[in-house]
The first five atom37 places (N, CA, C, CB, O) and aatype in JSON, in Angstrom:
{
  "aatype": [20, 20, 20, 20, 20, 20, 20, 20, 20, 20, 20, 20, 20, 20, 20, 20, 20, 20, 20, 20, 20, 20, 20, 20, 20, 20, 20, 20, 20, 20, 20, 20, 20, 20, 20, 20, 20, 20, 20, 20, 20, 20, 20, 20, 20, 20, 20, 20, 20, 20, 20, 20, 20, 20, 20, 20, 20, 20, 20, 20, 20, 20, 20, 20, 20, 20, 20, 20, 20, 20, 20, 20, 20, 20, 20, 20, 20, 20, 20, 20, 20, 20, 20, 20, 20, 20, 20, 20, 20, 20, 20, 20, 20, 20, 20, 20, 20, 20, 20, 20, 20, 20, 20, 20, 20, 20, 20, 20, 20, 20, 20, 20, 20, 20, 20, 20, 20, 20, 20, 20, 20, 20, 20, 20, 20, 20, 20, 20, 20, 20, 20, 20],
  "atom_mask": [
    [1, 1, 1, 1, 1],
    [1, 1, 1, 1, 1],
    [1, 1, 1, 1, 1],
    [1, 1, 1, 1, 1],
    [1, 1, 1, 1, 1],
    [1, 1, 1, 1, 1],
    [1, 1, 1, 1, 1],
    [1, 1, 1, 1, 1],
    [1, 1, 1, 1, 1],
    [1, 1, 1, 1, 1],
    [1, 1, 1, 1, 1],
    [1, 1, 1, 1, 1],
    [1, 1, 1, 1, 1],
    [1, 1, 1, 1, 1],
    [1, 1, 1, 1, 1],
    [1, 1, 1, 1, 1],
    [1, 1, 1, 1, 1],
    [1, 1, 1, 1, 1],
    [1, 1, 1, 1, 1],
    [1, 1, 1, 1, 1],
    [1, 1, 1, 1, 1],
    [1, 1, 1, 1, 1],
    [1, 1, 1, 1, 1],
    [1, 1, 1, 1, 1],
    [1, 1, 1, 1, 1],
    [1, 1, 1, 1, 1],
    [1, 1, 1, 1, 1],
    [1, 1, 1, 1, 1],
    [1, 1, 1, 1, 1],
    [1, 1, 1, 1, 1],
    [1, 1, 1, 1, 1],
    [1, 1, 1, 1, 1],
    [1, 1, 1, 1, 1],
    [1, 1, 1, 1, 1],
    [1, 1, 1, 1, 1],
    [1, 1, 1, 1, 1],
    [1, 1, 1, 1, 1],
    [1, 1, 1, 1, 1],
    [1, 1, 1, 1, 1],
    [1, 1, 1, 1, 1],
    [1, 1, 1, 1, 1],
    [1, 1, 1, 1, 1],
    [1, 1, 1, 1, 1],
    [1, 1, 1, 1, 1],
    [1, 1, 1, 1, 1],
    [1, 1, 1, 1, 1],
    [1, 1, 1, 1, 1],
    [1, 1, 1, 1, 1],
    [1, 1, 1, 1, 1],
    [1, 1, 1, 1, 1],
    [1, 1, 1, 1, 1],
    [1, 1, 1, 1, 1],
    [1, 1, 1, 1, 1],
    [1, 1, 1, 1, 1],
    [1, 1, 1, 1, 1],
    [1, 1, 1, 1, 1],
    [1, 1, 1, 1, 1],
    [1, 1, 1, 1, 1],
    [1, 1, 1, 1, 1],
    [1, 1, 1, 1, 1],
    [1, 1, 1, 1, 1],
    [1, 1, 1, 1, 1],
    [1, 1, 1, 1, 1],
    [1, 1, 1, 1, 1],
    [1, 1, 1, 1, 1],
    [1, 1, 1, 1, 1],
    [1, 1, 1, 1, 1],
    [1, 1, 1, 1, 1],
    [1, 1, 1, 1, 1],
    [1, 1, 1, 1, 1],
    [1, 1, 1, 1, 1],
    [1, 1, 1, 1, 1],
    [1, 1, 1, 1, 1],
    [1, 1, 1, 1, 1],
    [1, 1, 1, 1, 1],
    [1, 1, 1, 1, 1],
    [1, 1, 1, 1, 1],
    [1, 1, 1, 1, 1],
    [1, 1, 1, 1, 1],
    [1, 1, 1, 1, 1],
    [1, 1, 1, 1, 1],
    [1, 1, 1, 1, 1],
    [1, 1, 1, 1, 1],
    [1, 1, 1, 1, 1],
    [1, 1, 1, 1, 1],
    [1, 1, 1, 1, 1],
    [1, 1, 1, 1, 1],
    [1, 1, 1, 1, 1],
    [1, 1, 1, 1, 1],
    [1, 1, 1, 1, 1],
    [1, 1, 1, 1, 1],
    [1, 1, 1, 1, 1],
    [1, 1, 1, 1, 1],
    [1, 1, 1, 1, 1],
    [1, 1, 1, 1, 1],
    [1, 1, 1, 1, 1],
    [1, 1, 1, 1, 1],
    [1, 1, 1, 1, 1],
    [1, 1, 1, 1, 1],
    [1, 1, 1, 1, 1],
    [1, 1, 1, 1, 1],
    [1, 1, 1, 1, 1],
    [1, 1, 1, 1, 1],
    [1, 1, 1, 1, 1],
    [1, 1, 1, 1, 1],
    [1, 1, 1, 1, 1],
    [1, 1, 1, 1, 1],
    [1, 1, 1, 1, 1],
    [1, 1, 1, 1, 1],
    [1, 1, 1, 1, 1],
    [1, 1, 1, 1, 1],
    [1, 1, 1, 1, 1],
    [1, 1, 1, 1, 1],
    [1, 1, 1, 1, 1],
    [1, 1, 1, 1, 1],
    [1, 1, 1, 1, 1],
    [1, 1, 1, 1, 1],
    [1, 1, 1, 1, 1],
    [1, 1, 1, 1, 1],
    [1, 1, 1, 1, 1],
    [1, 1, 1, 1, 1],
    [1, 1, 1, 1, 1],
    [1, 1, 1, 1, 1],
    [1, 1, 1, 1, 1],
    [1, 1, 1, 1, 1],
    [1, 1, 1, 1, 1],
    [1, 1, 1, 1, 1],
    [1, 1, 1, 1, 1],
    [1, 1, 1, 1, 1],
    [1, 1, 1, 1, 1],
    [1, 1, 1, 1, 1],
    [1, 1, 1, 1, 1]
  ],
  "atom_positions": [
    [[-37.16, 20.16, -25.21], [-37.62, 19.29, -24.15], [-36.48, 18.38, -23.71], [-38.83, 18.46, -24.6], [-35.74, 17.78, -24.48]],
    [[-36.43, 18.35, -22.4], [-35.47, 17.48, -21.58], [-35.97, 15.51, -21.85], [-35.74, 18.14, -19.61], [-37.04, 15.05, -21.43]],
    [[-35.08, 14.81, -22.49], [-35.65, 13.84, -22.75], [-35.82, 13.22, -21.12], [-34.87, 13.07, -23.88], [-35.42, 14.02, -20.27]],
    [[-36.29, 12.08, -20.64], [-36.05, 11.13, -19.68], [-34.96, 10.77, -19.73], [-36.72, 10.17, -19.67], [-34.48, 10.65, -20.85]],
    [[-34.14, 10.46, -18.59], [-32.61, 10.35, -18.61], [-32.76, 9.13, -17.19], [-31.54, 12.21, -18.29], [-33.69, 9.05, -16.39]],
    [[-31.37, 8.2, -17.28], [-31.42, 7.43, -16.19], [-30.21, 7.98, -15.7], [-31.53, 5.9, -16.37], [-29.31, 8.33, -16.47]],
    [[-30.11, 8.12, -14.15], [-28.87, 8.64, -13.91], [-28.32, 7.68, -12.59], [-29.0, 10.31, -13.62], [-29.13, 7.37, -11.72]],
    [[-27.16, 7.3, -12.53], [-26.65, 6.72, -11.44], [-26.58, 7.11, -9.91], [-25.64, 6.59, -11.78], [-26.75, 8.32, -9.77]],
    [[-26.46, 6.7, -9.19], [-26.51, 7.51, -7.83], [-25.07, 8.23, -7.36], [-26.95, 6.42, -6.62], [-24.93, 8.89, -6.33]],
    [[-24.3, 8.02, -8.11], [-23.31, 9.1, -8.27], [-23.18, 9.69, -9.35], [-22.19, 8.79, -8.02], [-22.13, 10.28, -9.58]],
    [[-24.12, 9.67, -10.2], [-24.1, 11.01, -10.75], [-23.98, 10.87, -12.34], [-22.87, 11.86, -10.1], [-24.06, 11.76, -13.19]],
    [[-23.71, 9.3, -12.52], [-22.98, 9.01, -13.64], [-24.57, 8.81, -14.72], [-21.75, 7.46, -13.34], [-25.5, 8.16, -14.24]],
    [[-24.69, 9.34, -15.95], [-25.82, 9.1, -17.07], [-25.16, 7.43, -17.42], [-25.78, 10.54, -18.72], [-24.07, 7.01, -17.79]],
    [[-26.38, 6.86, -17.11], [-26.74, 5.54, -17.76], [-27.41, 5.3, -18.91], [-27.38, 4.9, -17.04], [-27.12, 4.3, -19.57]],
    [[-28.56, 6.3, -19.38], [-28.95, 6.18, -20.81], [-29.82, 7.16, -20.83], [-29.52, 4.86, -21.34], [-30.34, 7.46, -19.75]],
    [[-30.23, 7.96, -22.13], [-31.08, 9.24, -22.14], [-31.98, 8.22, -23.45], [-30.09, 11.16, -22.62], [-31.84, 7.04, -23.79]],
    [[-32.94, 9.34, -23.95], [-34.25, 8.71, -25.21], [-34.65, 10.37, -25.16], [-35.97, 7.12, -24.55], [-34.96, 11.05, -24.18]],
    [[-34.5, 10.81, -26.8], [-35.07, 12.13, -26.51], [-36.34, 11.9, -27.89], [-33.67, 13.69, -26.66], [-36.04, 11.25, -28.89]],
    [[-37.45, 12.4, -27.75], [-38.73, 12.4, -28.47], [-38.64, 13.97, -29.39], [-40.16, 12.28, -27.2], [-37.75, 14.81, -29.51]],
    [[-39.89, 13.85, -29.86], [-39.83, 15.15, -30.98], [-40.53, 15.8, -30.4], [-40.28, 15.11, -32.48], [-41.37, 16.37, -31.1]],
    [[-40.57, 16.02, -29.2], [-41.6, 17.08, -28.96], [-41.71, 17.41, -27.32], [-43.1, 16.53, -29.59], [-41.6, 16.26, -26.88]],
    [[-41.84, 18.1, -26.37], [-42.18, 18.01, -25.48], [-42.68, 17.15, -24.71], [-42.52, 18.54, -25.54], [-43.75, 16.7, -25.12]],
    [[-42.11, 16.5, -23.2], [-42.85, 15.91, -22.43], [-43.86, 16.36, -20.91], [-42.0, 15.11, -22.27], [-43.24, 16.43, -19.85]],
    [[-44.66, 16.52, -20.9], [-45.59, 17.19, -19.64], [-45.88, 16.39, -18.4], [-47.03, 17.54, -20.14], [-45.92, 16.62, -17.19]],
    [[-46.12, 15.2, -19.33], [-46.54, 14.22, -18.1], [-45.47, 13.18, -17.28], [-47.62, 13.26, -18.7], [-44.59, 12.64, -17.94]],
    [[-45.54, 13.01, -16.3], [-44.75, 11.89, -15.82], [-44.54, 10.75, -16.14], [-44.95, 11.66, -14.99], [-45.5, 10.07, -16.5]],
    [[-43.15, 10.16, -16.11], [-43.15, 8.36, -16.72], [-43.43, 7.53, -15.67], [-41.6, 7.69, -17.35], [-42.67, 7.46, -14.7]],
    [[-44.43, 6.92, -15.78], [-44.77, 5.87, -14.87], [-43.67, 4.18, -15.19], [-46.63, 5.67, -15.19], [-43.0, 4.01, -16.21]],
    [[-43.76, 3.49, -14.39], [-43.45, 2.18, -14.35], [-43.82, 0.96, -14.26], [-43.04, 2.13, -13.88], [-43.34, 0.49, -13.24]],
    [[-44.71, -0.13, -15.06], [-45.54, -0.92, -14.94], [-44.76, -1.91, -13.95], [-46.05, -1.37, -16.24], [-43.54, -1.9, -13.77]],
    [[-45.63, -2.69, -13.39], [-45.56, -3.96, -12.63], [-44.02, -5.06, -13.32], [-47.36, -4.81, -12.93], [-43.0, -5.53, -12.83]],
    [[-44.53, -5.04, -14.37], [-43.27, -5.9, -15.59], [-42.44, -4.62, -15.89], [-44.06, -6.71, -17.48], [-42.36, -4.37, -17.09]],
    [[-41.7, -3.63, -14.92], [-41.01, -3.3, -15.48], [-40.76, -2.04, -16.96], [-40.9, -4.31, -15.46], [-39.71, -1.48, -17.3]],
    [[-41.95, -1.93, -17.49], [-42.16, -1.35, -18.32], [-42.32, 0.19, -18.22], [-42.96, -1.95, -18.71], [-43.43, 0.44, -17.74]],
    [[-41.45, 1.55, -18.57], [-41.7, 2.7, -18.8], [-42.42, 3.11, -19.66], [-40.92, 3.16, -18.91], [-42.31, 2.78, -20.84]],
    [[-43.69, 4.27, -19.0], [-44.71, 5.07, -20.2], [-44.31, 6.17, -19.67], [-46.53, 4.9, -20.33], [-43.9, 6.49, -18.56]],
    [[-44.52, 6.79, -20.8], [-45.3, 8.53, -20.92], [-45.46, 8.52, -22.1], [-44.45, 10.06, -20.52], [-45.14, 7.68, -22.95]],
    [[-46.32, 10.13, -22.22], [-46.47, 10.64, -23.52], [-45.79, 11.62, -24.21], [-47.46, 10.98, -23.6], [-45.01, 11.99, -23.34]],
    [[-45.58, 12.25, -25.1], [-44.93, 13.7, -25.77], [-45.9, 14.19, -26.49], [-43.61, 13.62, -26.77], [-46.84, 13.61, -27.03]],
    [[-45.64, 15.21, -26.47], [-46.25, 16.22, -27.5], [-46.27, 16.27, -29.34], [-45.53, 17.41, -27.08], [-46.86, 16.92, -30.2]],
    [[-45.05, 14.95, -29.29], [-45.23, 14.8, -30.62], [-46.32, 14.19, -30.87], [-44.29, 14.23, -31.22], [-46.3, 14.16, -32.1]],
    [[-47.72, 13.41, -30.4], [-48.81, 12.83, -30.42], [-48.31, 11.09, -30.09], [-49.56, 13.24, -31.87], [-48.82, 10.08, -30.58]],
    [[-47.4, 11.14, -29.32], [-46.95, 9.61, -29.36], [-47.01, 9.18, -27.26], [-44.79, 9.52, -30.35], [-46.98, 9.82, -26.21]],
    [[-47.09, 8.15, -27.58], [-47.31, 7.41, -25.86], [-46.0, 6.46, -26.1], [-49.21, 6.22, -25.45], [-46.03, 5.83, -27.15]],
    [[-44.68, 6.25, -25.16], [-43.67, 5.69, -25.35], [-43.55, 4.55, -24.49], [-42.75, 6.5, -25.3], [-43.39, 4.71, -23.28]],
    [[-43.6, 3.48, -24.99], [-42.82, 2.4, -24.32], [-41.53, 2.08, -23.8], [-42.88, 1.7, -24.88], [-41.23, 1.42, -24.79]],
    [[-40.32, 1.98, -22.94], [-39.68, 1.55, -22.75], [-39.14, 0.44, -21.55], [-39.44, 2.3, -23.01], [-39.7, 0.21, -20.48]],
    [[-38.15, -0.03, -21.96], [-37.64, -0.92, -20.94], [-36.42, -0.07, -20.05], [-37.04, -2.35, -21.73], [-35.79, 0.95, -20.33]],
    [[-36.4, -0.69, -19.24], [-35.49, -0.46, -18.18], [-34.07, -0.11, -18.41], [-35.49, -1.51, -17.45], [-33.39, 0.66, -17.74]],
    [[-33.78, -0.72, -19.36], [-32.25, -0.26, -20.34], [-32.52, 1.16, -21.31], [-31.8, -1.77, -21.7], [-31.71, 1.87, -21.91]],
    [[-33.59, 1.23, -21.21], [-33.55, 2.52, -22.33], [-34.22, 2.38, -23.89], [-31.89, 2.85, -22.63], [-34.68, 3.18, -24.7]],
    [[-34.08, 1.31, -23.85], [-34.4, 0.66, -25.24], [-36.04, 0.79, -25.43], [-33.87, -1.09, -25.28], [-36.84, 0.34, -24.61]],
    [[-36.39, 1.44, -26.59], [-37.4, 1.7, -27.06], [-38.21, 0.3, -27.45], [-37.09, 2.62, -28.07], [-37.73, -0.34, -28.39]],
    [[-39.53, -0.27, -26.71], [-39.75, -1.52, -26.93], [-41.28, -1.3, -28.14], [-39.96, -2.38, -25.26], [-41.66, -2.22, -28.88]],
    [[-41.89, -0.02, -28.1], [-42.94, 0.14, -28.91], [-43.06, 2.34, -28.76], [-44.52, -1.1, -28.11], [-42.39, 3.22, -28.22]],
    [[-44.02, 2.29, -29.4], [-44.65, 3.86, -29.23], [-46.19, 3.49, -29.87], [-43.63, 5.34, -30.34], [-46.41, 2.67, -30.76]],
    [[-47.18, 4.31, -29.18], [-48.25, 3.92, -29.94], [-48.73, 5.91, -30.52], [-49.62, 2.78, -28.7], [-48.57, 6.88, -29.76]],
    [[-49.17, 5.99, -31.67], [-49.48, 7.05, -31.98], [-51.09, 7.62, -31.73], [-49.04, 7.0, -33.19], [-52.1, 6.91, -31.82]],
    [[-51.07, 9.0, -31.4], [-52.44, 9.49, -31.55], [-53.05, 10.31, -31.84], [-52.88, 9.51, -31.02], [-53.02, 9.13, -32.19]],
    [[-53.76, 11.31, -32.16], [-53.81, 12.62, -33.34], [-53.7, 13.75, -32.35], [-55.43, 12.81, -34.44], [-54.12, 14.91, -32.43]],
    [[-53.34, 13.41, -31.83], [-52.88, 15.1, -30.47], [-51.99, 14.8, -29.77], [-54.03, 15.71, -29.12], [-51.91, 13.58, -29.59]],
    [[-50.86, 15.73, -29.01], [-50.29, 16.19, -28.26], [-50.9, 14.63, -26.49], [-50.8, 18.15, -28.43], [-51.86, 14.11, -25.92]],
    [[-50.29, 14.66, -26.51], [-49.99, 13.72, -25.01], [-49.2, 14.6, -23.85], [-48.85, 12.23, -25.37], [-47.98, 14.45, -23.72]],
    [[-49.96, 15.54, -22.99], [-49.58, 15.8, -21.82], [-50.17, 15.17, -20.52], [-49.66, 16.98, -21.81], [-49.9, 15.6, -19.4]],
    [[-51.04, 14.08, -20.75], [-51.42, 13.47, -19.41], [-50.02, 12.68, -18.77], [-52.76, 12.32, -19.67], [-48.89, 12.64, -19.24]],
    [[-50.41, 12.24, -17.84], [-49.71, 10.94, -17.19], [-50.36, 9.67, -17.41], [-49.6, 11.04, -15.69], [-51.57, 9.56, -17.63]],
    [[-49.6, 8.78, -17.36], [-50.52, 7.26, -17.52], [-51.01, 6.99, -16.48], [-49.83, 5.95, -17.88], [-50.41, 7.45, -15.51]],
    [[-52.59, 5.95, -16.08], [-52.34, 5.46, -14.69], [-52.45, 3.94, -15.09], [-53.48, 6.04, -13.43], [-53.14, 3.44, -15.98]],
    [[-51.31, 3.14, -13.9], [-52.07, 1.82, -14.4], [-53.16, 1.41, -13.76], [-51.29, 0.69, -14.38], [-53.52, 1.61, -12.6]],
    [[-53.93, 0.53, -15.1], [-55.49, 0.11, -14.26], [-55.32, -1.27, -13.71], [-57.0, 0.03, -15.37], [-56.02, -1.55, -12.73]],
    [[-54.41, -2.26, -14.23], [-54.18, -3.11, -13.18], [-52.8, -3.93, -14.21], [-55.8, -4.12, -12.6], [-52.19, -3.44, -15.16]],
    [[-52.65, -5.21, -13.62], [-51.29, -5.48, -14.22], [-50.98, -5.9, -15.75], [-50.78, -6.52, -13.44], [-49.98, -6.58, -15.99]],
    [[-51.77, -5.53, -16.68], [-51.46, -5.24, -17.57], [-52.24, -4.52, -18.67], [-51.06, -6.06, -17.74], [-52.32, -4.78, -19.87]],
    [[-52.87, -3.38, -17.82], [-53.08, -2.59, -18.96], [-52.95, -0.81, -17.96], [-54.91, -3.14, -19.88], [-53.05, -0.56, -16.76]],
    [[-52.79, -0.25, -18.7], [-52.7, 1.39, -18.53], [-53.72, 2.43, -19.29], [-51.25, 1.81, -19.05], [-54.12, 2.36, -20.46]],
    [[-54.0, 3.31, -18.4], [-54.74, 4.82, -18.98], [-53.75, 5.7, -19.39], [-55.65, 5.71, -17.84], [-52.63, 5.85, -18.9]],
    [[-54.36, 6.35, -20.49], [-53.77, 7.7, -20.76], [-54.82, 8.4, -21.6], [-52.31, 7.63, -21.53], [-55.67, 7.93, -22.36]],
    [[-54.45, 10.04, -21.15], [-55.37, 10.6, -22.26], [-54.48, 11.5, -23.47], [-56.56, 11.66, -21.45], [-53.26, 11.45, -23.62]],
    [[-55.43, 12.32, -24.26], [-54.8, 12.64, -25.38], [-55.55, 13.82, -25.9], [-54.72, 11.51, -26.31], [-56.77, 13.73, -25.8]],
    [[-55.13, 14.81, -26.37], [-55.72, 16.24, -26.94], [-56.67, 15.91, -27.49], [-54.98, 17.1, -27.87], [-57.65, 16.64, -27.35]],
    [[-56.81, 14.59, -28.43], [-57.47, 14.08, -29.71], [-58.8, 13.89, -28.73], [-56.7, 12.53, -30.64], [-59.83, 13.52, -29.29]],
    [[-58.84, 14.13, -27.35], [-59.97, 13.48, -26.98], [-60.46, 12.51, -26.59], [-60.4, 13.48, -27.44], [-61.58, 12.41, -26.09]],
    [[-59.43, 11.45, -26.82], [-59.82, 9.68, -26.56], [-58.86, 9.69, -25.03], [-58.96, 8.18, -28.23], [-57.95, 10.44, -24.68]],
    [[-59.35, 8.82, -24.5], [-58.88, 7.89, -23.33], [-58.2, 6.95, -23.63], [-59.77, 7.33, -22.61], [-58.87, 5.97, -23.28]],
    [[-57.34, 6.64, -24.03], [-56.88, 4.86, -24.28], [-56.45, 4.15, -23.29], [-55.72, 4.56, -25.2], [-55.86, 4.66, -22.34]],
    [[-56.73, 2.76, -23.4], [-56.5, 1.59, -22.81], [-55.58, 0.72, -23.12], [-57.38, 1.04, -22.82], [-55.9, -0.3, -23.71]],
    [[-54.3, 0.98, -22.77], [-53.29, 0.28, -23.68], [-52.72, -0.85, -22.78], [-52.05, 1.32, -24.25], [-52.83, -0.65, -21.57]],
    [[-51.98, -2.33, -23.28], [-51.4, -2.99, -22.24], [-49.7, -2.78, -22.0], [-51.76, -4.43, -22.5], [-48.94, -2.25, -22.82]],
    [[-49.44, -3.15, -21.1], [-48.19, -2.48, -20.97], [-47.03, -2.62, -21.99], [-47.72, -2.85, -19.78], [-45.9, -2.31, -21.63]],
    [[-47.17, -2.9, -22.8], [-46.05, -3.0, -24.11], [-46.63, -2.0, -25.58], [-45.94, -4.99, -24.69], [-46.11, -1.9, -26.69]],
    [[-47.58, -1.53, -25.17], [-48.29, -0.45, -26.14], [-49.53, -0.7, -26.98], [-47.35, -0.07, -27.11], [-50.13, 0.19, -27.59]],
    [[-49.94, -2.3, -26.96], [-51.21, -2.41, -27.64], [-52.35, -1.82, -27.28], [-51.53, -3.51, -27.72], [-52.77, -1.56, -26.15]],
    [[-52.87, -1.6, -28.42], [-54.38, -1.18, -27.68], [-55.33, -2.06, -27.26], [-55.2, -0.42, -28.5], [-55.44, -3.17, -27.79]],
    [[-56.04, -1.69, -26.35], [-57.02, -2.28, -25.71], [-58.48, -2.34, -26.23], [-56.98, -1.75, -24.61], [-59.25, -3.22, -26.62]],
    [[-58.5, -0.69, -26.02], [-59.63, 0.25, -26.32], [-60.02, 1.48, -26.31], [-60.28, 0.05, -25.89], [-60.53, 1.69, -25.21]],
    [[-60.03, 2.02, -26.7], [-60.15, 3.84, -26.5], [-61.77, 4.17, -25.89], [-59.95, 4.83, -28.42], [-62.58, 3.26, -25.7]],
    [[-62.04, 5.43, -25.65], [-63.18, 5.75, -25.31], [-62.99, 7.71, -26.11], [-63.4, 5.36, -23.34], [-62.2, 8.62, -25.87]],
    [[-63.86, 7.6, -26.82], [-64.41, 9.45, -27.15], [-64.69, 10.32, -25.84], [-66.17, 9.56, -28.07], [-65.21, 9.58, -25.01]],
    [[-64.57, 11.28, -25.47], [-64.61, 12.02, -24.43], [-65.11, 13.22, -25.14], [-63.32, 12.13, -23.64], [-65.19, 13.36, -26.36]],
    [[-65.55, 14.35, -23.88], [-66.38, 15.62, -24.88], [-65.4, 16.51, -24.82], [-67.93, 16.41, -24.32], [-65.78, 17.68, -24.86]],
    [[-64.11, 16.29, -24.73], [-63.18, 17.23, -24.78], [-61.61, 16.83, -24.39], [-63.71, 18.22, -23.94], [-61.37, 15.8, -23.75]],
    [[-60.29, 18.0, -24.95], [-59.16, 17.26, -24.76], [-59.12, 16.97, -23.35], [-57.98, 17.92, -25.23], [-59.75, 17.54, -22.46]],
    [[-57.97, 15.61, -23.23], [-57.95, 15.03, -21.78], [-56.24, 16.01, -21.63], [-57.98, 12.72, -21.63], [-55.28, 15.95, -22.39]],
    [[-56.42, 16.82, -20.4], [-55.27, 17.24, -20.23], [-54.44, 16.71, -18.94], [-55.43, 18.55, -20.29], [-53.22, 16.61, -19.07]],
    [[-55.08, 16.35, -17.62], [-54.74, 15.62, -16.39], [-54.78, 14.33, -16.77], [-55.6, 15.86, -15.21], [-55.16, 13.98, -17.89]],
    [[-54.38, 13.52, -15.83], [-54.56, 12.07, -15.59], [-55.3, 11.73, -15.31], [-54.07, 11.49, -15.03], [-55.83, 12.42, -14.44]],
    [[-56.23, 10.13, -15.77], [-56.99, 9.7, -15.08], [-56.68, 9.04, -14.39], [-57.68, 9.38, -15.44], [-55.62, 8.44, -14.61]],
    [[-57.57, 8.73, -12.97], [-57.51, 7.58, -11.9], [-58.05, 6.62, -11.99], [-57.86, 7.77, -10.84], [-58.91, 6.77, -12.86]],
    [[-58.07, 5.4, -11.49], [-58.63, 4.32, -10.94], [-59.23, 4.1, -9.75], [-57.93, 3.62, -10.97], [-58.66, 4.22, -8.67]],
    [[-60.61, 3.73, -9.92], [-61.6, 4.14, -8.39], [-61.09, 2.54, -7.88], [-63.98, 4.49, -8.59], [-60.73, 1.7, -8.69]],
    [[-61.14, 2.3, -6.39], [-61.7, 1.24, -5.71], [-62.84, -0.11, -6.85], [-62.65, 2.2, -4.46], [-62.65, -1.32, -6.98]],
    [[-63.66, 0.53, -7.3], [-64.58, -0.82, -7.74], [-64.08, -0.76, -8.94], [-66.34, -0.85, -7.7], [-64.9, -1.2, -9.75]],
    [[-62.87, -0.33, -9.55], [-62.31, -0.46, -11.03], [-62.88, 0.67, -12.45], [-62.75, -2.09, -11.43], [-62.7, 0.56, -13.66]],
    [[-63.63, 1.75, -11.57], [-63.86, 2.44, -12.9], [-63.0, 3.42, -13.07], [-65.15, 2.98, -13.1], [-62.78, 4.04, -12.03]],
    [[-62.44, 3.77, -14.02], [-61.58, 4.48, -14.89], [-62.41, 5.85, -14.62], [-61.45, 3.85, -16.55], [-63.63, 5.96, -14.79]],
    [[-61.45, 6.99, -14.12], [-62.05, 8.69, -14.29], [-60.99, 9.61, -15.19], [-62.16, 9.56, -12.52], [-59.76, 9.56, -15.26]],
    [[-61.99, 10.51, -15.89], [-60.86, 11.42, -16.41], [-61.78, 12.54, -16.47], [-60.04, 11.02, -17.89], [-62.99, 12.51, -16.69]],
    [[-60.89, 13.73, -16.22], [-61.29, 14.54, -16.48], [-61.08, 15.47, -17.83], [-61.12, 14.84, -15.58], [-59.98, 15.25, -18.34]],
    [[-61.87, 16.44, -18.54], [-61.6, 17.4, -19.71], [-61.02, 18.55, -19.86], [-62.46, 17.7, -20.14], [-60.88, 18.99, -18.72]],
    [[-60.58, 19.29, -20.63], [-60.7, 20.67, -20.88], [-61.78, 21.62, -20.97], [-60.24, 20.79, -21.79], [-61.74, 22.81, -20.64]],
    [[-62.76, 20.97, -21.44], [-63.99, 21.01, -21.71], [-65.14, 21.42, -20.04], [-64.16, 19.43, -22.5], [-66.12, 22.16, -19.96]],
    [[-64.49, 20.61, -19.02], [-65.37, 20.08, -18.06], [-66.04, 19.61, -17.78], [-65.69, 20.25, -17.7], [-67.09, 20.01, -17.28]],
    [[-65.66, 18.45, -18.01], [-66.5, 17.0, -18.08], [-65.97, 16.3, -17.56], [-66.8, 16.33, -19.19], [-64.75, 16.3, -17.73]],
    [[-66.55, 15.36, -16.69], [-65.7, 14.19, -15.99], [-66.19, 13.02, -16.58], [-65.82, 14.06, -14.36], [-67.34, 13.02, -17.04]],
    [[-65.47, 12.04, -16.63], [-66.03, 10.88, -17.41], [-65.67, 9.94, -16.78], [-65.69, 10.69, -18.75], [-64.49, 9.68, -16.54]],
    [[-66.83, 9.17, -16.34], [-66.18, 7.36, -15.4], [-66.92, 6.57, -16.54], [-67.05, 6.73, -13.17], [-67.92, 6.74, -17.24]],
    [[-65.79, 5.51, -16.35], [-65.48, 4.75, -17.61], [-65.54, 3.36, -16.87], [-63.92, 5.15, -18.45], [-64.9, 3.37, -15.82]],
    [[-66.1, 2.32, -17.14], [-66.38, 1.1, -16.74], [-64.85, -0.07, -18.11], [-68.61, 0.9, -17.05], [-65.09, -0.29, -19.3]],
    [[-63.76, -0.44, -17.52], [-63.23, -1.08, -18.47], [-63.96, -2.67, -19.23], [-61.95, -1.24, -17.84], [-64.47, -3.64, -18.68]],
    [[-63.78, -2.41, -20.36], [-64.66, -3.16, -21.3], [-66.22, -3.3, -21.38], [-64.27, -4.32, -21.18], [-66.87, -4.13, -22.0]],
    [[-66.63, -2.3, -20.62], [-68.07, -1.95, -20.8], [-68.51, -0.35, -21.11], [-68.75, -2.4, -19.49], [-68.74, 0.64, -20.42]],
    [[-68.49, -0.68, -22.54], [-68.88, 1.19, -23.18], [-70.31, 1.45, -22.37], [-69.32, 1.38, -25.48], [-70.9, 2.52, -22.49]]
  ]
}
């Protein structure tokens, strides 16, 4: 797997971060600055803008979603393991949610704030944040 790499506009590598495992999903960029994605090693990665690894949060499956953010400081992602998590942008958790199957796409954020994801399984799940 090709780690995330920063590259200059001429061409020049500014800093690479390579993980143990495959990456699928896209790195998003929080509001503060903050880089996510996930890998396949079962990990969701934090970084800063320099490259520098600021957290990782772990989870019992493979991470090929994308993150979305749900507002300015917290983010979605899903996970093979099945859960949804709710993390804030430096990697804590929020809250997870069980789903009836692995999350392989991204979830969105509706207009009135509910959280969607879809399964492997085929199941869609809208998720109300902080109301199970």
């Amino acid at each position: 797997a090709w780690p995330p790499t920063s590259i200059t506009p001429a061409g020049e590598l500014v800093w690479k971060y390579k993980t143990k495992g495959k990456i699928h999903g896209s790195p998003i960029q929080t509001k503060d600055g903050m880089i996510v994605f996930g890998s396949f090693d079962k990990n969701i990665y934090f970084m800063n803008e320099s490259g520098e690894l600021v957290n990782k949060f772990h989870t019992n499956k493979k991470v090929a979603s994308t993150a979305t953010i749900v507002n300015d400081s917290i983010i979605a992602i899903g996970s093979f393991d099945k859960n949804l998590y709710l993390l804030t942008n430096n990697g804590k958790l929020v809250d997870s949610f069980q789903t009836q199957g692995k999350i392989f796409s991204s979830p969105i954020v509706l207009n009135n704030g509910k959280i969607v994801c879809s399964t492997m399984k085929g199941h869609v799940h809208f998720i109300s944040l902080f109301n199970k």
